[in-house]
Every structure is written in structure tokens, then in C-alpha cells.
N, C-alpha and C positions, 0 to 999 in steps of 0.2 A: 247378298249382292256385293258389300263392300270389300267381302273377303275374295269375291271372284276379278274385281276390278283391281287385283293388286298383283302381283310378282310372281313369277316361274322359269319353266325352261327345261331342259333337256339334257340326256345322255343320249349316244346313236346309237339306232338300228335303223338302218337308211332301209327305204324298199323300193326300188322301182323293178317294173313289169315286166316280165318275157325274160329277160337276158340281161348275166351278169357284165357288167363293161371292165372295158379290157384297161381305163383309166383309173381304176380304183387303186389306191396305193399301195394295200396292205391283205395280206389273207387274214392278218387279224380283224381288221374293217369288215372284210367282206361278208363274216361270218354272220354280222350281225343284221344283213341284209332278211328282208322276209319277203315270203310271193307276194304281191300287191292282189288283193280282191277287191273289185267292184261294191262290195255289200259293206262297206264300213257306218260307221255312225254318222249321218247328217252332220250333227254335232259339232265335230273334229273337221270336218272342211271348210275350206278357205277360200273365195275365191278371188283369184288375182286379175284385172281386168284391166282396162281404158281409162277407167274412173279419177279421173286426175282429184287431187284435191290441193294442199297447202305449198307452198314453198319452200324447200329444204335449205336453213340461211349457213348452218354447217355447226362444226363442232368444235371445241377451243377452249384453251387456259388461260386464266390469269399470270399474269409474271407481277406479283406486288402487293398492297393492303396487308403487309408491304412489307418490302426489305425480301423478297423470299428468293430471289434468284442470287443473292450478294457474295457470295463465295463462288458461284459458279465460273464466273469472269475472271477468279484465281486460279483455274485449274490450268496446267499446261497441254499443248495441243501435243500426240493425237487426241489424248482424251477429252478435252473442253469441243472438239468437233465430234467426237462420236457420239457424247448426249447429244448434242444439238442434231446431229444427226437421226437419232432414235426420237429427238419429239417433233421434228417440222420435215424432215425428208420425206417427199410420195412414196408410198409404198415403199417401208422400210420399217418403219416404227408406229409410233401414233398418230404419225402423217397428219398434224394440225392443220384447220382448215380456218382459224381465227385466232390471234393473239391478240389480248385484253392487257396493256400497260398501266400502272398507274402515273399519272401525272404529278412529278413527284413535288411537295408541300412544306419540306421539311419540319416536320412532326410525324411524331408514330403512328406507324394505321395498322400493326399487328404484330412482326416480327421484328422491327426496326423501323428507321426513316429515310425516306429516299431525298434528296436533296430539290429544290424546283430550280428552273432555268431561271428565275428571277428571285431573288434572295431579298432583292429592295427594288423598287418602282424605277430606278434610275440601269438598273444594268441588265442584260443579259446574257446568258453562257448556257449553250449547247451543247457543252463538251460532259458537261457534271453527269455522275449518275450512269449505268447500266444499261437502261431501257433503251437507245437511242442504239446499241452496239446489238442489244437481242431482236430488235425489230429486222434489224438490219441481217440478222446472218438467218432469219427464220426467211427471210427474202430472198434471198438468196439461193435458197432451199427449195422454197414454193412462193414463185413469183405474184400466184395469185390469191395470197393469204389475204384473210382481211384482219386490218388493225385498227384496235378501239382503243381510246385514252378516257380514264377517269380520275376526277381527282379523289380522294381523300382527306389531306388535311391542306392547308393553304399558309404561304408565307404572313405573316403576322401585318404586314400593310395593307394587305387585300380586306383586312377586315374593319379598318379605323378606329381599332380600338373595343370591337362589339367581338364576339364567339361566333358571328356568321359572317360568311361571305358576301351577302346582296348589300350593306352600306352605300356602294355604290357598283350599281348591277353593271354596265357601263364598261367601268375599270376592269372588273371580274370578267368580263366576257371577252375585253380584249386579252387580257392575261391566256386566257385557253386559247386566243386566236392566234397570239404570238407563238405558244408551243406547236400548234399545227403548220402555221409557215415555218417555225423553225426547225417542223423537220422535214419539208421539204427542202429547204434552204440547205441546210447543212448536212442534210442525209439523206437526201433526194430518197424519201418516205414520201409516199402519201396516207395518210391518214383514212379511214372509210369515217367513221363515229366518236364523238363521244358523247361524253354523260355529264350529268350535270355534277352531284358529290355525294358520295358512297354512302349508301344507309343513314343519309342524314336528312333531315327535311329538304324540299322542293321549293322553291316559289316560284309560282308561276310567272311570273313578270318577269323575271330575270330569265327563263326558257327563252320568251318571245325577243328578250334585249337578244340569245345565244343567236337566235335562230340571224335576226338583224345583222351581229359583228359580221357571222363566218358571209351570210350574202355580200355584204357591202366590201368584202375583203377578198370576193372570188371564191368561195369556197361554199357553193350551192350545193355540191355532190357530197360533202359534207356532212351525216345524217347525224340527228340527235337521239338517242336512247334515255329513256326517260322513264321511272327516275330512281331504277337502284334501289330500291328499299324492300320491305320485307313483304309486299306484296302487290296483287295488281289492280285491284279495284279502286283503290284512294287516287290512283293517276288516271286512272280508265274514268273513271269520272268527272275527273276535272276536266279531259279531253272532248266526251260526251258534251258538255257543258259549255264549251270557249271555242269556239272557230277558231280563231288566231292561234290557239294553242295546240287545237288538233292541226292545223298546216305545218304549226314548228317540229313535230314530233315526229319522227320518222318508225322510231320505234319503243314500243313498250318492255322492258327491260323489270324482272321482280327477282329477287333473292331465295335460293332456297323454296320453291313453291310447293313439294310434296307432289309434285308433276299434276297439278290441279292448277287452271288461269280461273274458271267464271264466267256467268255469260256476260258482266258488265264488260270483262274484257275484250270477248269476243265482237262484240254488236263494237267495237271499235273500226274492226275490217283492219287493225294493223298487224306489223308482226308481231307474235310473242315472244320473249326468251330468257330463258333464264340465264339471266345475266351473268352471275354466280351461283356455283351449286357443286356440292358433293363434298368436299371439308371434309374426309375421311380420311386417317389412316390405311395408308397405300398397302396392306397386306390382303388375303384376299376376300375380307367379310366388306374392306373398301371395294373391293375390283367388283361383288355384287352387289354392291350399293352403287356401283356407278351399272351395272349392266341394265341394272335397271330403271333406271332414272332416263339413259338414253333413250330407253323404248318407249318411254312411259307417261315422258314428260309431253310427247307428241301422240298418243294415245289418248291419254286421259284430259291434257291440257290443251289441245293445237300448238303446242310451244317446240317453233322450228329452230331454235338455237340453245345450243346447251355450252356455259364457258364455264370450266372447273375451275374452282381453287383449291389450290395452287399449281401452277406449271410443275415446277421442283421443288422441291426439299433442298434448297442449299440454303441453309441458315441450319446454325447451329440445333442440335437435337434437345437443348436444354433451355430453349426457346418456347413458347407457347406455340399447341396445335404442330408438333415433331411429326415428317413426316407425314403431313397429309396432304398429298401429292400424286401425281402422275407417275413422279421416281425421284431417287433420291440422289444426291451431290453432292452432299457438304464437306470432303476430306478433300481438299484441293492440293494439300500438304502430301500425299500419300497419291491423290489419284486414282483413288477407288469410287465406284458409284454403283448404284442397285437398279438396277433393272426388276420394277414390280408390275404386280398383276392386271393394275388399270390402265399399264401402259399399251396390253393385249388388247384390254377389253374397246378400248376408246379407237383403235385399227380394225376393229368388224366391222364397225361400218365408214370408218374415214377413207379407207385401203380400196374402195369398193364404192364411192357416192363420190358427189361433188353440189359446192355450195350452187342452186337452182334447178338441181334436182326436181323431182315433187314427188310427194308425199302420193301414195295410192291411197283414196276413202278407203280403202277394204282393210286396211291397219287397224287391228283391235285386239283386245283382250282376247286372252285361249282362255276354252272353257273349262279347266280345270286349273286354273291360274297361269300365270305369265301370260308374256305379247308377243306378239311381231310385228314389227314395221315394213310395208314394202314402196321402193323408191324407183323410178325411173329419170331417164336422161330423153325421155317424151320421143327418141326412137329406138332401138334396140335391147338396149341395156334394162338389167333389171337386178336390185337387189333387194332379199329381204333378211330380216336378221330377226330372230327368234329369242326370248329370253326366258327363264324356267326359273326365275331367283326365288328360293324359298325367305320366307319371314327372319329368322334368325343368321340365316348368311348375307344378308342384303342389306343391314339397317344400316343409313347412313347416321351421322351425328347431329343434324337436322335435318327435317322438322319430326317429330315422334312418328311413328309407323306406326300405324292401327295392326293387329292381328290378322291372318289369312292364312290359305292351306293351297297347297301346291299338290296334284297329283301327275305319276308318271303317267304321260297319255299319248295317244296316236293321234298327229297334225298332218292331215291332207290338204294342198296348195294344188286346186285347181287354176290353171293357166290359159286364160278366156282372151277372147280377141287377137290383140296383133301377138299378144305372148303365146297363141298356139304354136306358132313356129318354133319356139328354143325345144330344143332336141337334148339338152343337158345342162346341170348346172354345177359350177364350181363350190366347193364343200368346203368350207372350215370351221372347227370346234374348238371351242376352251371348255374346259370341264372347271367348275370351279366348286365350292364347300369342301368336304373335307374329301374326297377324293383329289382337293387341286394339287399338279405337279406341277415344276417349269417345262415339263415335256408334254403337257396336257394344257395348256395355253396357245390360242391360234394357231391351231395346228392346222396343216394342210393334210384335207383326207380327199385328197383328189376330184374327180369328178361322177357325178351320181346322173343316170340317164332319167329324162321323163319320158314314163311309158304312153301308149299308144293312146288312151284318153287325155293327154296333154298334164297329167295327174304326178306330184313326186309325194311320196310317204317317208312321214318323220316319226322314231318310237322315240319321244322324247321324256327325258328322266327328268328328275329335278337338278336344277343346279347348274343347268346348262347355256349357254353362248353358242349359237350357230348362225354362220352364214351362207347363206344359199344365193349364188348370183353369177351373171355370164359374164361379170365382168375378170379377167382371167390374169391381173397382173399382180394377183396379191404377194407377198411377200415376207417372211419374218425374219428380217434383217440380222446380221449380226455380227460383231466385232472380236476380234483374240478378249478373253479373260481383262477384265482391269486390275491393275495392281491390290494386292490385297486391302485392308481396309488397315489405320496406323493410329495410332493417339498422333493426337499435335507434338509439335517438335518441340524437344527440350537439348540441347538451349535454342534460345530464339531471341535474334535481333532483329534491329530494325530502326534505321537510322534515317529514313522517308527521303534519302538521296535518291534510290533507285523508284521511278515511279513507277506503277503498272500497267500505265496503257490508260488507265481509268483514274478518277476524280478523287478516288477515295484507295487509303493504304490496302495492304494486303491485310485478309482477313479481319479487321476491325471492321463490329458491325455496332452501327448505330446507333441510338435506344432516343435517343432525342436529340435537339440542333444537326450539326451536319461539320462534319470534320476532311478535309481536307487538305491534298497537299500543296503549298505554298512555298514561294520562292521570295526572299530576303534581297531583292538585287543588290542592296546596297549594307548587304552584311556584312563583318568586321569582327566579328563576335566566336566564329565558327558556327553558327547555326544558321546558314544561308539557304537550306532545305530545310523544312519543318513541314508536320501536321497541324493544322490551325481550325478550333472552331471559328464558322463563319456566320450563324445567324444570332443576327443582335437582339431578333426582337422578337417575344413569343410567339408563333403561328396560333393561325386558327385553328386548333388541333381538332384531331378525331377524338384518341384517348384523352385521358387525363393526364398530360404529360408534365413530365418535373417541372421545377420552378430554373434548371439548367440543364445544362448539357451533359451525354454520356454514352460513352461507345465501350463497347466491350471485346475482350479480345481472347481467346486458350480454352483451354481445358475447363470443363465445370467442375470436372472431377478434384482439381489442383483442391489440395489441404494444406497441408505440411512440408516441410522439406524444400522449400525453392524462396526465391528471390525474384522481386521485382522491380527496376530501377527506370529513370527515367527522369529527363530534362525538361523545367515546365516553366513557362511565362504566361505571366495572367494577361498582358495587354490591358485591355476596356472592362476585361469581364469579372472584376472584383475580385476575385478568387480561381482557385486551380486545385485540383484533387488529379490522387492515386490511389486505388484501389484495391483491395482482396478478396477474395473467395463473396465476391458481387453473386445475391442470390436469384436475383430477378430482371428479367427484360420485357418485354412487347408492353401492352397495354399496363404491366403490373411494375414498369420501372420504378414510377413514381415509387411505391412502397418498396421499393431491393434496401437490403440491409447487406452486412462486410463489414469491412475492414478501412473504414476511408481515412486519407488523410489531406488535409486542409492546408493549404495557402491562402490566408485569406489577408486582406489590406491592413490590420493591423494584431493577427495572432497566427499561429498554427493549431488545428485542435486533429484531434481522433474521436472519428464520430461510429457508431455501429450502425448508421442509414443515411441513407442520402440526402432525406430531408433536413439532417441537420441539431437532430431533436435530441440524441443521444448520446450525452459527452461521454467520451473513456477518457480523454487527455487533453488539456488544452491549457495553451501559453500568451497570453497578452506581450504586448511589447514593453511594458514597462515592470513586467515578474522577472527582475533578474535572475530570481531563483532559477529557473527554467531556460532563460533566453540565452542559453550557452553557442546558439548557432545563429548568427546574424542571416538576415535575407534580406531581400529588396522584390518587393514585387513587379514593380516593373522590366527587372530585370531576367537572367537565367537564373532560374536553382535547379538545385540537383537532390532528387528523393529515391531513397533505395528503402522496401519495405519489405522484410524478410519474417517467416515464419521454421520454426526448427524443427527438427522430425519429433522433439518433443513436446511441440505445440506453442513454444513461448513468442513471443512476438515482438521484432527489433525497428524502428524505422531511424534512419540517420537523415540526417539533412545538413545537404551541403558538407558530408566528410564524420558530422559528429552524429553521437546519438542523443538523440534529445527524448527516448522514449525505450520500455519494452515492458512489458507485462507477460501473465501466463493467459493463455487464451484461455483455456478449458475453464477460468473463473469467469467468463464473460458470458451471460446465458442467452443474449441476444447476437452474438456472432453465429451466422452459419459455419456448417462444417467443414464446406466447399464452396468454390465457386468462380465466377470469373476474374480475370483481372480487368479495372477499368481505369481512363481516363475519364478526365469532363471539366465541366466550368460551373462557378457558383451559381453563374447566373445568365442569361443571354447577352454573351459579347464575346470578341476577339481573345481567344489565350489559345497559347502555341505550346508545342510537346517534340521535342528529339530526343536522340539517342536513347530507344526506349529496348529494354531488355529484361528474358526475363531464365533465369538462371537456376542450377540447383543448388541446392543452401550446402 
């Protein structure tokens, strides 16, 4: 039984009755039509009826958990409007019907860190960060999106000192309350949801403080989703259990469910959704891991919302979890982007439904594996979407798949009640496993007549995606070719006079603290633009992030052969580094090993990790030996760190060389990798005229 409750679908051989239609697209299509008989197998029928059941809440991407749209915001237009256009435009692309933001924490919640509107209790700024600029153009697109904010990690004063956010529940709730006024305020946003903090414990008391702020602030329409973690009983229960708590809670919210909720969760009567889910690599063994998790998750679990991670792929590919997305972005430099399979798959049923839908009871498992879902708009309209995913083309990256068998079989959709009247319905297929083409994705295969008993016949193969429905504006959008695909640029500068529109330089992405462009008003120096780390004071992290700051920039690839220079002032924050061939970001910053070099308050050293642990080279202030190059910390210096096509390794400072060795004796350097800036520790230190050149 457990192998019949799991995953399937379909190749075509449409059949309907009497007479070929004259809307069919293709004689190659037609061929595969067959006479419809009366005498089929009970079995294989379906029947589609009145039967209302659940509320369809829609379908949607995360942008965050984190950092993962950050390059996007670099690309130049046409092309930064023709992604957005392919993920949020109706009927065009994936036609999103929900964007899920992170609330940004400054600290790392996966790919990098997104900055918060509140860095200290005393300021706020609207302007920081990305999210505020994607809500906004996904709005634009589809006015009636819905938009959810969660946090992640939290600026380091929201915590008092403790690893959690409830010290004081109070402070915390206003903190999320100020981000929802503030982006109506400043982005005439409204907000539908949010969440409490991402995969991390709950408290209950600080739900009921949420529910309390957003009322007493005007913000009752406001709903809560509750609580993000990795499953849905441990909230279903405490709801069951607390009145006040089941009033705060709008909606039940669990990670990754294996498209299974529970009956603790049902006996809630709330909605369910999978808040996050699919984490696959966008090729197309992901595009059946999502085909079927859509069907499946409202099949097997009642779960009417399904939000992917991630929206895009625009973070670097040398990033943790590369590409596991909707599609991909990351060459903002070049202007190339990838248009993948889950971006079809997630348009069967967005291109064709709408959020308040409902769910038809008659949605269930086929009996030789796969589902279909069927939806109406409670008058006319009707769509159902069929999936055939076998076991080995469908496995997502969580949670494990059990074993199951898929065979090719015949699905007859008897069409009961007011649907006796649809006289035809609109056809579109993706073929997906190893038959998938880009010409065999959403395809439109016209329209397929319902014969005379109100009956349409499906010979469905394995592996298949179809949608059957009257609603008739589907679409598979599409744009001229994008620019081919490029390595990053060599050379490359970058002096943070020109800024981008956005809070943060071009392509530096994150890894901890939050870097920023800053203006000098009363500069004298020539450094009256600068990049400046801005938080002083460790967040309440998600990961385990460094003990300072660091953002990374280029090529992973970079080894040998180039130059990297660069103007740094430590400010407040003890120290200032420049980096090499940086092997690590998201969650595994903390452990990156390279090529660092150290400005610290009373040495310079060469460390092979960030921690600090690893000396190659280091100078006290009082080793004349060595102390050939005066500095001042408080001041500007200047560090150029160059590696030779022979592998040897030069850094100067400030003009001289105070350092070179042979790498290849160093057995703790990687052999590539990023370039990085950062700070020793949380506080102000500023970076210009930063370059990075071939040796």
C-alpha cells in the first residue's frame, strides 16, 4: 500500500470518443489518440464532481535562508526583468502565487547574510538589503501575490546577550512589527504572514506577545504561520492544548514533510503548508521531485501550500546547496541565466489555479502509482494536474523516499454534476526522466474533446506532468537567447563610488556581519566612499557563524596568476583581513581556510584560516626584523596579495614586501578559491579601492 501511495504519471495517448477535434495541434499527437470504450477497468476511473473539500492557499518560493537572490539585483535590465518576469509574471513562467522573504538578521542562514532594518535598537533603515526591491517588482507582476516574512537569524541586541530571541518577547515582537509597517511605510507592501524563526525552537508566549504587537499596531489581517520546523505535530499539539494560542495562529507551517501532515494536525481544522520544501538541484530528477511533492503534498497530507527553496540560484555555485532552485542567475557579469525544469513544472498548475481555489475530495492517488489533483474556482473552471513520477526520477534531497513502483496505465476523469457541461479541455504535457527535452516541458498539445458520457481518457506512462483544464490562457513565455554564460571579469575594480541601487556593493556576497556602502561626509583622505562593516555586535545566529565578519567576492576557480589589492581601515573592529583562494561560505564559514592576511592592533600575521589558528607569517610591532612596513590602524593601509603562475606567494603592504613564500609547501592552503574581505571581530572597519588583477 505504501508503494501505491507514492509517485507516478504519464506519457500521452489522449482518447476521447466519436470524433477527432479539429483543435488538436499536431498529427504527431493525434496519432496517439485511441477509440474510447465504455468497458474499461473500474479501477482507472476518476470521478470529478461537486465535492468541494480544502482551500487551495497557492504555490511560492522562498527568496532567502539566505542570501540566495544576491546577485540577482546585479544583473542589468533587459535581463534582471526577464527572470522576474519568468518567476512572478501570470501566465508566462512560474507564475508565483506566494513570495516567502527572509527578515533579514544579519547573520548567516545558508548562502550568506542578509542585513536587518535594525542593526541596533536605536536606528532603522529600510533601504538595506534586496528583499524590499523583490517584493516589490514580484508586485508589480501579480498584484495579488501573497507575502510572508521570516526571520532566521536576529541582530545580536534582540537577544541580551543569551543565543535566543524571547529575553524579551515584547522587544522581539515589536522588532517584526516595525519590519511590517516598514514596509508598508516605505514600499507600500503589505505583508499577508509571518513566522516566528526558521527551524529553530518555538515559544509559545512570545507567539501570543506576536499575535498582541501586530493587533495593538493595526495589523489583525496580519496572520501568523507557525512554526517552521521540521515537522507538524509538536505545534499541532501545543495548539490543541492552549486557546490563546490556537486564536494566535493562523497558520500551521512544517518543513520538508515528505507530503505527510497527521491526524494531530488535521483535528487542528487549520491550514497546512509546507512552508519550505523541495531543496533540489533544478535539473530534472529536481523538476520530479517537485512534480510531485506538488500533487502529493495535498493528497497524502491536506497541505494547501507548498513554498520552495529557493526562488533562484543567484549566489554563487561554490556556495552550499548550488542551484537548488526554480532557475538559475548567478552571472550578473555576463548576463546569462538558465531557465530549468522546475520552472515548467511549478506553471501546471499556477498558469491554470488561483489562491481560494478548492481542492475537489476526489484528488487521490492513481492506482498504479502517481496522483492527481483537481481544483475549481466553485463556478466554471476546472483544473486537474496528473503526476506519474517514478521513484528514481523524483527523489528530492529531503526527507528519504521509501521505495515504490509506477506503472503505465489508463486514467479515466468521469465529469459528474455541473462539470457535465465542459465539452473540452485544454492539454499540456511535460515529459520528464530520461526522455526530458526543453521541447518536451509544458508543452501545449491543444485541446482534447470530452466524449459523449462526459468521460476524457489518459494512456499515461511513467514520468509524466499533465494538465487537463478549461482554463485556456496558459502560456510558455519566452524571451531572445540570454547572453552566453562568462567567468567573472578579470580585471576587476571597484572603488564603492558608484553605488548600485542597493545597500550592498556589486557582487560581494556576505558570509557573516553585513558590509555596506558608506559615505565619509567629512572626508579629506580620499576615501569619502567606502565599503564598511556595519554590525558591531554578534547576532543571534542561525549557524555557527565566525567570531568576525566576511564577504567574498570572484572566481572559486582563481589559483595562480592574479593579484588582489585593496584599502582597509579597521575603525572599532580590532583588525582587518584580505584574502585568498577563501574555501568556504554558508553555514561552513566559520571553518574557510586561504590565504589571510591580518591587520591587527598591534601585528600583521598570515594565517591559512579564518579562525586565526594557523600562523604562516606574523610580525609584532616591536620585531624590527620584520617591521620594514610601518602602519597605523586607525588609519588607511594599503595590501596587495599576489600569487605567481608559479604558485609562490607575495603580499606588500603599504608599497613594501613584508612577506612571500612557496605555496605548494603549505599543506593547509586550498588550491582555489575566493577572494575575501572581513574584520577580526564585530565592529566598524572600512575597505576601498579594492582590485583584483592578473599577476
Amino acid at each position: 500500500m505504501l508503494e501505491m501511495l507514492q509517485t507516478f504519471l504519464i506519457s500521452l495517448l489522449l482518447v476521447s470518443c466519436a470524433h477527432s477535434f479539429k483543435t488538436y495541434k499536431a498529427a504527431s499527437f493525434n496519432k496517439n489518440f485511441k477509440a474510447f470504450s465504455k468497458d474499461l477497468d473500474s479501477n482507472s476511473t476518476y470521478s470529478i464532481g461537486d465535492s468541494l473539500a480544502h482551500t487551495f492557499d497557492g504555490i511560492g518560493a522562498v527568496s532567502g535562508g539566505g542570501a540566495t537572490s544576491r546577485l540577482l539585483v546585479n544583473y542589468k535590465d533587459p535581463y534582471r526583468s526577464e527572470i522576474l518576469d519568468y518567476l512572478f509574471k501570470p501566465n508566462f513562467g512560474a507564475s508565483l502565487q506566494i513570495l516567502k522573504v527572509e527578515i533579514g538578521g544579519d547573520g548567516q542562514s545558508t548562502e550568506g547574510t542578509e542585513p536587518s532594518h535594525m542593526h541596533n535598537e536605536n536606528e532603522e533603515d529600510y533601504t538595506r538589503g534586496y528583499e524590499w526591491f523583490l517584493m516589490k517588482e514580484a508586485k508589480k507582476r501579480n498584484p495579488n501575490i501573497t507575502l510572508v516574512g521570516l526571520p532566521w537569524a536576529w541582530p545580536g541586541w534582540i537577544g541580551d546577550g543569551t543565543s535566543l530571541p524571547y529575553a524579551n518577547r515584547t522587544r522581539t515582537a515589536d522588532y517584526v512589527v516595525k519590519w511590517v509597517k516598514g514596509a508598508k511605510k516605505h514600499h507600500n507592501l503589505t505583508i499577508n504572514f509571518v513566522g516566528i524563526w526558521n527551524e529553530r525552537p518555538y515559544d509559545k508566549a512570545y507567539i501570543k506577545v506576536l499575535r498582541s504587537s501586530l493587533d495593538k499596531a493595526g495589523l489583525k489581517s496580519v496572520g501568523i504561520v507557525a512554526a517552521d520546523g521540521a515537522q507538524f505535530i509538536t505545534i499541532s499539539e501545543s495548539i490543541l492544548n492552549d486557546k490563546d494560542l490556537n486564536e494566535a495562529v493562523a497558520v500551521i507551517g512544517a518543513h520538508y514533510p515528505g507530503t505527510f501532515s497527521g491526524r494531530v494536525a488535521h483535528k487542528t481544522n487549520k491550514p497546512l503548508w509546507s512552508s519550505e520544501d523541495y531543496s533540489t538541484y533544478n535539473d530534472v530528477i529536481g523538476a520530479g521531485c517537485l512534480a510531485r511533492i506538488l500533487n502529493q503534498n495535498y493528497v497524502t497530507g491536506n497541505i494547501t501550500a507548498t513554498i520552495m527553496w529557493n526562488l533562484i540560484a543567484s549566489y554563487y555555485d561554490d556556495l552550499p546547496f548550488n542551484r537548488c532552485s526554480l532557475m538559475t542567475a548567478n552571472q550578473p557579469w555576463s548576463g546569462h541565466y538558465d531557465l530549468t525544469d522546475p520552472l515548467w513544472v511549478t506553471a501546471h498548475t499556477t498558469q491554470f489555479t488561483k489562491p481560494g481555489w478548492k481542492y475537489l475530495s476526489s484528488s487521490s492517488m492513481l492506482s498504479k502509482g502517481g496522483s492527481f489533483v483537481a481544483l475549481t474556482d466553485g463556478k466554471e473552471e476546472l483544473t486537474i494536474v496528473i503526476e506519474s513520477m517514478s521513484h528514481d526520477n523524483s527523489v528530492c534531497i529531503r526527507p528519504p523516499l521509501p521505495g515504490y513502483q509506477v506503472e503505465r496505465q489508463t486514467v479515466v476523469f468521469q465529469l459528474d454534476d455541473h462539470f457535465k457541461n465542459v465539452k473540452k479541455l485544454n492539454l499540456w504535457t511535460t515529459q520528464l526522466g530520461k526522455g526530458a527535452t526543453p521541447e518536451t516541458t509544458f508543452k501545449n498539445e491543444g485541446q482534447m474533446a470530452v466524449n459523449r458520457y462526459g468521460q476524457v481518457s489518459l494512456d499515461v506512462a511513467v514520468d509524466m506532468l499533465i494538465t487537463l483544464t478549461t482554463v485556456s490562457h496558459g502560456n510558455k513565455g519566452k524571451y531572445p537567447t540570454p547572453p552566453p554564460s562568462g567567468n567573472f571579469p578579470l580585471p576587476y575594480h571597484d572603488n564603492f563610488d558608484s553605488e548600485s541601487g542597493f545597500s550592498e556593493a556589486n557582487n560581494f556576497a556576505d558570509q557573516s556581519g553585513s558590509f555596506e556602502y558608506f559615505t565619509n561626509t567629512s572626508s579629506s583622505d580620499g576615501h569619502s566612499k567606502t565599503l564598511r562593516q556595519v554590525v558591531t555586535q554578534r547576532p543571534v545566529t542561525w549557524c555557527d557563524d565566525p567570531e568576525g565578519a566576511i564577504t567574498v567576492v570572484g572566481d572559486y576557480s582563481w589559483s595562480t596568476s592574479f593579484n588582489a589589492s585593496v584599502a582597509l581601515k579597521a575603525e572599532s573592529s580590532g583588525g582587518v583581513f584580505i584574502a585568498l583562494r577563501v574555501d568556504k561560505g554558508g553555514c561552513d564559514a566559520r571553518e574557510a581556510h586561504g590565504l589571510f592576511f591580518w591587520l591587527l592592533n598591534s601585528s600583521w600575521m598570515i594565517t591559512s584560516d579564518l579562525n586565526r589558528s594557523k600562523y604562516m607569517k606574523r610580525c609584532m610591532f616591536e620585531w624590527t626584523s620584520c617591521w620594514n612596513a610601518g602602519y597605523y590602524l586607525d588609519d588607511w593601509n594599503n595590501v596587495t596579495l599576489s600569487i605567481s603562475p608559479k604558485n609562490h606567494f607575495y603580499a606588500h603592504l603599504n608599497g613594501k614586501l613584508v612577506a612571500d613564500f612557496d605555496v605548494a609547501t603549505k599543506t593547509d592552503v586550498p588550491a582555489n578559491g575566493f577572494v575575501a574581505l572581513g574584520t577580526a571581530n564585530y565592529g566598524y572597519g572600512q575597505f576601498d579601492d579594492f582590485s583584483v588583477t592578473l599577476f
